[in-house]
N, CA, C and O atoms as a GROMACS GRO file, in nm:
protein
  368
    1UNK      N    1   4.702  13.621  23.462
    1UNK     CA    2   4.761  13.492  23.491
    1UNK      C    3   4.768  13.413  23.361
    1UNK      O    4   4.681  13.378  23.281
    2UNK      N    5   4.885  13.398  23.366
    2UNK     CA    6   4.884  13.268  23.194
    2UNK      C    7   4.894  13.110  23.239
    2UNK      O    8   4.988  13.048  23.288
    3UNK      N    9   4.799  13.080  23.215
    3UNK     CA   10   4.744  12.943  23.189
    3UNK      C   11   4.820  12.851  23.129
    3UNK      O   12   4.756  12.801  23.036
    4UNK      N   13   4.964  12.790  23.142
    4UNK     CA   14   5.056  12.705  23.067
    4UNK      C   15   4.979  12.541  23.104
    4UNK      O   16   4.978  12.432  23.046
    5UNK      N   17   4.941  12.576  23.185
    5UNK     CA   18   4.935  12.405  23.245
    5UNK      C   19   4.836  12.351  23.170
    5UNK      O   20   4.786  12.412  23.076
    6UNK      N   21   4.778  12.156  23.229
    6UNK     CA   22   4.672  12.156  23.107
    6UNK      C   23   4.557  12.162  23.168
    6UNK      O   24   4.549  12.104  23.276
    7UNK      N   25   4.464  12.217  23.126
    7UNK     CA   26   4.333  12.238  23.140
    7UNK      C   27   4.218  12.100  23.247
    7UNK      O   28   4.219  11.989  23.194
    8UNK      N   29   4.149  12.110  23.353
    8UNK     CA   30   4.114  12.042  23.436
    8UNK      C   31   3.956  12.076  23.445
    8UNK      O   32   3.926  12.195  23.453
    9UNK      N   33   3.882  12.004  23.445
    9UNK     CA   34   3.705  12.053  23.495
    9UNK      C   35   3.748  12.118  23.631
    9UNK      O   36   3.834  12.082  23.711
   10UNK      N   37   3.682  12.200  23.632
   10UNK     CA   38   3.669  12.247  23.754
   10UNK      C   39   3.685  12.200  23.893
   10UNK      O   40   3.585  12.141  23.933
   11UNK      N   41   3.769  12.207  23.967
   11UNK     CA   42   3.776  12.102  24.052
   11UNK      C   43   3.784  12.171  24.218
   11UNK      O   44   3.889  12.221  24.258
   12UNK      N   45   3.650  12.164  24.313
   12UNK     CA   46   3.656  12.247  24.381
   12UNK      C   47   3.791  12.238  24.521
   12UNK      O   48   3.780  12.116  24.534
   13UNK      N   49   3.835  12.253  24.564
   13UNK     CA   50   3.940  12.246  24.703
   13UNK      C   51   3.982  12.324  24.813
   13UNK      O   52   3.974  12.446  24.818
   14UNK      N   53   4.016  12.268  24.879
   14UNK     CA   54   4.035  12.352  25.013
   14UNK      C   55   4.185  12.368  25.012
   14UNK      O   56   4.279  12.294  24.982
   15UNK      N   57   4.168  12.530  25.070
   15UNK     CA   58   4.348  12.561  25.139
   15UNK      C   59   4.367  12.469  25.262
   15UNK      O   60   4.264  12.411  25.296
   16UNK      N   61   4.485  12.442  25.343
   16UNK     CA   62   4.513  12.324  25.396
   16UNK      C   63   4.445  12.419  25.536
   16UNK      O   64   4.423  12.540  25.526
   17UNK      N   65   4.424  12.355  25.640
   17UNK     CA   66   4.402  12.466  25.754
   17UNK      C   67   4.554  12.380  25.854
   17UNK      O   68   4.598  12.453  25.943
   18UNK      N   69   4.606  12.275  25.842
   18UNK     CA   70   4.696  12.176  25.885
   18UNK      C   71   4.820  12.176  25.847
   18UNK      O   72   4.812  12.143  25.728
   19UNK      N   73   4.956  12.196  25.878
   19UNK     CA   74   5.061  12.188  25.797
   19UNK      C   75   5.104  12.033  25.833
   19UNK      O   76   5.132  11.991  25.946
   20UNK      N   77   5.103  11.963  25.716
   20UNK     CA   78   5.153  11.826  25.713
   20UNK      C   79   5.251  11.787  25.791
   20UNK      O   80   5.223  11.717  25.888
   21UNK      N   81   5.365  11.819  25.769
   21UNK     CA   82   5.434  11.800  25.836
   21UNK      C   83   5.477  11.788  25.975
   21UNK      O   84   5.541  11.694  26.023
   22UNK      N   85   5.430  11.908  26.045
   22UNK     CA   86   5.434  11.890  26.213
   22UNK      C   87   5.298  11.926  26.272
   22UNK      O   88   5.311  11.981  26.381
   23UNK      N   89   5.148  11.909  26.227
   23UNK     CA   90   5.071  11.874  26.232
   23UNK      C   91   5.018  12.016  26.299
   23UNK      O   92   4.920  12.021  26.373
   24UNK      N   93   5.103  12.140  26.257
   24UNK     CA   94   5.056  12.256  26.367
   24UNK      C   95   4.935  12.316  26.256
   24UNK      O   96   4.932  12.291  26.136
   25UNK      N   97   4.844  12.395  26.328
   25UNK     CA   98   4.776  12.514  26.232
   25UNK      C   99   4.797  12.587  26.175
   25UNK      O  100   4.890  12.652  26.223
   26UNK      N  101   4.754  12.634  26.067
   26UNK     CA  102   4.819  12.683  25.964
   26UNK      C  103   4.732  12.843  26.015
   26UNK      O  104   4.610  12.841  26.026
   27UNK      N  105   4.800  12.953  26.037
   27UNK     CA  106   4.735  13.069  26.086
   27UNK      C  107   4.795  13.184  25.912
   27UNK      O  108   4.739  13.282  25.863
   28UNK      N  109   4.860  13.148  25.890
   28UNK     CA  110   4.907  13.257  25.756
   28UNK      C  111   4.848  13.211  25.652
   28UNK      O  112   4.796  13.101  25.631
   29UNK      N  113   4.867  13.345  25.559
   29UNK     CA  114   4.794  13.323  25.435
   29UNK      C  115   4.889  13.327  25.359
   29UNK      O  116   5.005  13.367  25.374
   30UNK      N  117   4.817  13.268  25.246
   30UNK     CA  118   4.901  13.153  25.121
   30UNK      C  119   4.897  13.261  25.016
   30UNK      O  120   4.792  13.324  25.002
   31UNK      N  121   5.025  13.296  24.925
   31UNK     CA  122   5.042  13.408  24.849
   31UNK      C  123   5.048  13.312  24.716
   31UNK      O  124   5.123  13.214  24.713
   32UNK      N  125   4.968  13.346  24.613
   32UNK     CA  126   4.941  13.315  24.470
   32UNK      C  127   5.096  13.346  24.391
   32UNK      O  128   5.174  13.437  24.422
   33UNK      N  129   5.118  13.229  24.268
   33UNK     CA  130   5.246  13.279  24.227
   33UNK      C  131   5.177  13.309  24.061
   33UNK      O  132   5.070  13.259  24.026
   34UNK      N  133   5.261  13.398  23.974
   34UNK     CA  134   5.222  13.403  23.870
   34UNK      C  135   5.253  13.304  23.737
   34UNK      O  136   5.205  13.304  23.624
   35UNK      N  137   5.331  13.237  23.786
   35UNK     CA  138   5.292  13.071  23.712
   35UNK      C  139   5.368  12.970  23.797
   35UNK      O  140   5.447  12.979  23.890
   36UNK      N  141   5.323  12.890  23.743
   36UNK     CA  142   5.356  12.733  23.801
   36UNK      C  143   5.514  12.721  23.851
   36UNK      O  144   5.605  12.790  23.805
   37UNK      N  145   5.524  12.657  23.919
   37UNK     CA  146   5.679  12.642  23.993
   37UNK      C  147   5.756  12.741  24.100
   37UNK      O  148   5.746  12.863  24.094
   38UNK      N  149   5.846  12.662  24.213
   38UNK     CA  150   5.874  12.662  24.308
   38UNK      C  151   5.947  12.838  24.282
   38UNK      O  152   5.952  12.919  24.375
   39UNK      N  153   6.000  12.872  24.130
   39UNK     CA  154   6.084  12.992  24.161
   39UNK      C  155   6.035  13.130  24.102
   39UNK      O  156   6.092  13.237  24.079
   40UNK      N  157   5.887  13.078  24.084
   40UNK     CA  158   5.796  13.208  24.019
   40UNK      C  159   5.755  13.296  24.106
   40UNK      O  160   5.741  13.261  24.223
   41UNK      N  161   5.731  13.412  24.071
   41UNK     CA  162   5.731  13.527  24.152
   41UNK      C  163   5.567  13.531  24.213
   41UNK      O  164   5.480  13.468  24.155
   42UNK      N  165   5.537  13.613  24.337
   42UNK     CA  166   5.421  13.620  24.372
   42UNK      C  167   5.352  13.710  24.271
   42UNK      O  168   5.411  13.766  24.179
   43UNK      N  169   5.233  13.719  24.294
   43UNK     CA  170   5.174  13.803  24.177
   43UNK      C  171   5.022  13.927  24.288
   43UNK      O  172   4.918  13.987  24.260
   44UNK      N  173   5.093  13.906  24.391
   44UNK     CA  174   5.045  13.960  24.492
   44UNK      C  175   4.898  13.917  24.564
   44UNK      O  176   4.852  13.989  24.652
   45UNK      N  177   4.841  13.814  24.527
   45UNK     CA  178   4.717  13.739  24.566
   45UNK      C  179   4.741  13.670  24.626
   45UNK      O  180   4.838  13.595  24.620
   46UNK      N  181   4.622  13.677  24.737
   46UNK     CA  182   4.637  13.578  24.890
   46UNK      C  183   4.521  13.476  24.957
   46UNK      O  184   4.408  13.524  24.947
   47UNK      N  185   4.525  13.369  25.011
   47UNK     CA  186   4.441  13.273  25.003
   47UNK      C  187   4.463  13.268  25.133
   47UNK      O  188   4.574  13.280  25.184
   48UNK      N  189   4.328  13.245  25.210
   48UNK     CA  190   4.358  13.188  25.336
   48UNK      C  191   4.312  13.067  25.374
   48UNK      O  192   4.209  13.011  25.335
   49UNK      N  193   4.426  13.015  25.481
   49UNK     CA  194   4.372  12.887  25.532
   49UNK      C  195   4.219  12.853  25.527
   49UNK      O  196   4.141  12.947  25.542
   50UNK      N  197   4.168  12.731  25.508
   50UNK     CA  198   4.058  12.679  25.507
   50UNK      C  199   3.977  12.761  25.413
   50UNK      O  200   3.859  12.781  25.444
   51UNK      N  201   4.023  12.811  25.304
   51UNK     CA  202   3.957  12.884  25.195
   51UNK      C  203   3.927  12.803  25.072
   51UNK      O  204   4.014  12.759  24.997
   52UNK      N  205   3.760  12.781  25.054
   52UNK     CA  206   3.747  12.665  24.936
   52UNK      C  207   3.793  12.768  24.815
   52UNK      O  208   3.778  12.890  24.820
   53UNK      N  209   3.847  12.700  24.715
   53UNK     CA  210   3.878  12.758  24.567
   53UNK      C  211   3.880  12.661  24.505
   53UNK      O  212   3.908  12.550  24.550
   54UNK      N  213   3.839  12.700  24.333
   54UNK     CA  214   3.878  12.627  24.222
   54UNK      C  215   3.975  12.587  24.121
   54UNK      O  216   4.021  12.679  24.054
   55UNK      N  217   4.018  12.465  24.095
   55UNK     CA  218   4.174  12.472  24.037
   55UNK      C  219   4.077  12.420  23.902
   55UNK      O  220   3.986  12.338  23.889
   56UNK      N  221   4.163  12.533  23.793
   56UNK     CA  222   4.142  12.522  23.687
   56UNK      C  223   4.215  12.441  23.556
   56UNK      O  224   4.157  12.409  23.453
   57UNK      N  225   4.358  12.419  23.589
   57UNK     CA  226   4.428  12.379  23.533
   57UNK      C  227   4.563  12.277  23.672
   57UNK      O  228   4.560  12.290  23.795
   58UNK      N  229   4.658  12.192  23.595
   58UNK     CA  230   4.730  12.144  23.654
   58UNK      C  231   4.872  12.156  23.609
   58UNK      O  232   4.880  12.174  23.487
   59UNK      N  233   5.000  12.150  23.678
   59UNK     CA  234   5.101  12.129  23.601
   59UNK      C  235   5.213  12.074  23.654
   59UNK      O  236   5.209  12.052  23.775
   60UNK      N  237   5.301  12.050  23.600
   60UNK     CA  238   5.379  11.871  23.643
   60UNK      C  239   5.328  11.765  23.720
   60UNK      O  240   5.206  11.751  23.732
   61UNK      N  241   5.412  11.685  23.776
   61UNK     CA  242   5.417  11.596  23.832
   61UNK      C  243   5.409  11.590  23.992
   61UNK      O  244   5.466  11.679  24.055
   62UNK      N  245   5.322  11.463  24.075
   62UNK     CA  246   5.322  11.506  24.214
   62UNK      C  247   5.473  11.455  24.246
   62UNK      O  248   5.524  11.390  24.156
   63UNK      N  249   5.552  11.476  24.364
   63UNK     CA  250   5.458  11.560  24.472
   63UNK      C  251   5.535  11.762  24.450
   63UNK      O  252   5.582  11.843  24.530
   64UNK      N  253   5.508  11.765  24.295
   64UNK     CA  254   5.550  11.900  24.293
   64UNK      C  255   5.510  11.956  24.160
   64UNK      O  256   5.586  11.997  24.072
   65UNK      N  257   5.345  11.951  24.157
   65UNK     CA  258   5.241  11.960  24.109
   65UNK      C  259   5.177  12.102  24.152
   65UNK      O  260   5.132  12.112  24.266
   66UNK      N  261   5.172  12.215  24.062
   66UNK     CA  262   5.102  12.347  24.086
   66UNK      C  263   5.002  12.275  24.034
   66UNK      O  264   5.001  12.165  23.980
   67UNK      N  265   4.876  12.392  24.071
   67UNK     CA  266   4.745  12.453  24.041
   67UNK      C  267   4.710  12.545  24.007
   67UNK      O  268   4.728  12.631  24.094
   68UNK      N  269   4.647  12.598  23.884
   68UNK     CA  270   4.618  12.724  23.836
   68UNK      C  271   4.493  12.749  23.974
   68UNK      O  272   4.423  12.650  23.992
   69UNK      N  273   4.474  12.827  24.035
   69UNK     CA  274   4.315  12.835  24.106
   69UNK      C  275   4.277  12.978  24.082
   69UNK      O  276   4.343  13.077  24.051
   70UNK      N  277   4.119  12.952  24.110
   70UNK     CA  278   4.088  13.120  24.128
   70UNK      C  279   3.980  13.068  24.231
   70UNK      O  280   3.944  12.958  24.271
   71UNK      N  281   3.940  13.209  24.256
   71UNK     CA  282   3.833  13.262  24.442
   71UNK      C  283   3.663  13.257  24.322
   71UNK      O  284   3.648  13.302  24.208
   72UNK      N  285   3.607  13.216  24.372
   72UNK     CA  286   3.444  13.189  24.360
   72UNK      C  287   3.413  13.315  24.282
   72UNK      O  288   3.337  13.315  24.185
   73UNK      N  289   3.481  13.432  24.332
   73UNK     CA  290   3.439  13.562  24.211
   73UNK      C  291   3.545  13.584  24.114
   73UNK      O  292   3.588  13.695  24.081
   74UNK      N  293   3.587  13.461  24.066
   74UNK     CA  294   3.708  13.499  23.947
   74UNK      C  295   3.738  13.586  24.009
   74UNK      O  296   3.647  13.600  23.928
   75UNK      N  297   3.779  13.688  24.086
   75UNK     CA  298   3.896  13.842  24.079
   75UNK      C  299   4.039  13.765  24.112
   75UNK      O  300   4.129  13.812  24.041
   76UNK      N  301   4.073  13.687  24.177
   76UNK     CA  302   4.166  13.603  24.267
   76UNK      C  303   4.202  13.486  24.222
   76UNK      O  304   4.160  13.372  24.246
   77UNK      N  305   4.292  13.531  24.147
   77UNK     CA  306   4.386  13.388  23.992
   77UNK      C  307   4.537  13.360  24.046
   77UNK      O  308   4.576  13.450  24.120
   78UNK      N  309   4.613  13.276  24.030
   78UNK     CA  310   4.734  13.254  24.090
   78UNK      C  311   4.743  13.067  24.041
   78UNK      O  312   4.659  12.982  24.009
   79UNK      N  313   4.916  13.068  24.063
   79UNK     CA  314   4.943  12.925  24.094
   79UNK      C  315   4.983  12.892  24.209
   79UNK      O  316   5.066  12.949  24.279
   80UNK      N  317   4.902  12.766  24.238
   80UNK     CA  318   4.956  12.702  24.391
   80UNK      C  319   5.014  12.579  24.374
   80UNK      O  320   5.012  12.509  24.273
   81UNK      N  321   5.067  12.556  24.482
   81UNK     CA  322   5.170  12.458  24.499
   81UNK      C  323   5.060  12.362  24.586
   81UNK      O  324   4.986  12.405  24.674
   82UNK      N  325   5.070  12.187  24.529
   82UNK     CA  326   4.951  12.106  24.582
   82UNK      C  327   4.939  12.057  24.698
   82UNK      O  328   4.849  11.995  24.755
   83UNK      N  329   5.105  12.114  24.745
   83UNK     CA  330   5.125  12.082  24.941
   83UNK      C  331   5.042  12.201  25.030
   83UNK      O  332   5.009  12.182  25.147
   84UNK      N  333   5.011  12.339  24.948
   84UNK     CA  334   4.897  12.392  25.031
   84UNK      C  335   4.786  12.336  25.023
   84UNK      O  336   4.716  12.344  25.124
   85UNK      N  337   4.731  12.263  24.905
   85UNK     CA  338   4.603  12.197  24.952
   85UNK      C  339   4.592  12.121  25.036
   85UNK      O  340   4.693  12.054  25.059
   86UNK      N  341   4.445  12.090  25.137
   86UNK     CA  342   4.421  11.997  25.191
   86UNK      C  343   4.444  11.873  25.171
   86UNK      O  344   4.394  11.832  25.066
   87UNK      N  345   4.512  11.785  25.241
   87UNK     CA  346   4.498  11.617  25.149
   87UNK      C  347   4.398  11.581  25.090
   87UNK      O  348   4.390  11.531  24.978
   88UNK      N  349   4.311  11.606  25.166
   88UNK     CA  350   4.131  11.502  25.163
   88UNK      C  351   4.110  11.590  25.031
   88UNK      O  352   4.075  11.533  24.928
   89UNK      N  353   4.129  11.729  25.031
   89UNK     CA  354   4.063  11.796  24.886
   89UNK      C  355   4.112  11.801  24.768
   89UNK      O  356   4.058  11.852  24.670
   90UNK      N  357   4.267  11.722  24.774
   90UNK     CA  358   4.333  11.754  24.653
   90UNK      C  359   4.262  11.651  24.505
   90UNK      O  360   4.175  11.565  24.517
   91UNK      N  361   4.306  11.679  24.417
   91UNK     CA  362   4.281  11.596  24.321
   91UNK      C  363   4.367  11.468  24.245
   91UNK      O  364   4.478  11.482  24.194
   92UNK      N  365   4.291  11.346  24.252
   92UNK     CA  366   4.325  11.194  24.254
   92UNK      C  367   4.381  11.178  24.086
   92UNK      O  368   4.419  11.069  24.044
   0.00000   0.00000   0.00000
């Protein structure tokens, strides 16, 4: 995973378990992209709902703001998009 974005303390967060919008449950899992933005390719890593992870880095602007994150055992690196995070967990 290449790291373009800028660098963030560690910042722990939750996958959303809620889809904002029509308030249903979120039952699928969230596929990691290999860098930042809406037209980057998956990089085959998968996150599931209500899954805490760490975002390491940030990049653009909200409300279309990736996250570098990885899984508690570093193996599981990817960029996410900050509408899968939880509201309450995202970063202010």
């Amino acid at each position: 995973m290449r790291v373009e974005g800028t660098p963030i303390d560690s910042y722990l967060s939750k996958i959303a378990e809620v889809d904002e919008r029509s308030g249903r449950p979120l039952s699928r899992q969230v596929f990691l992209s290999e860098a930042p933005g809406g037209g980057a390719d998956r990089n085959g890593v998968v996150v599931q709902p209500g899954e805490s992870v760490l975002l390491i880095a940030a990049y653009g602007d909200s409300p279309d703001r990736f996250y570098a994150v990885r899984s508690f055992d570093g193996l599981r690196r990817g960029w996410l998009a900050e509408s899968a995070l939880a509201p309450q967990s995202r970063p202010r």
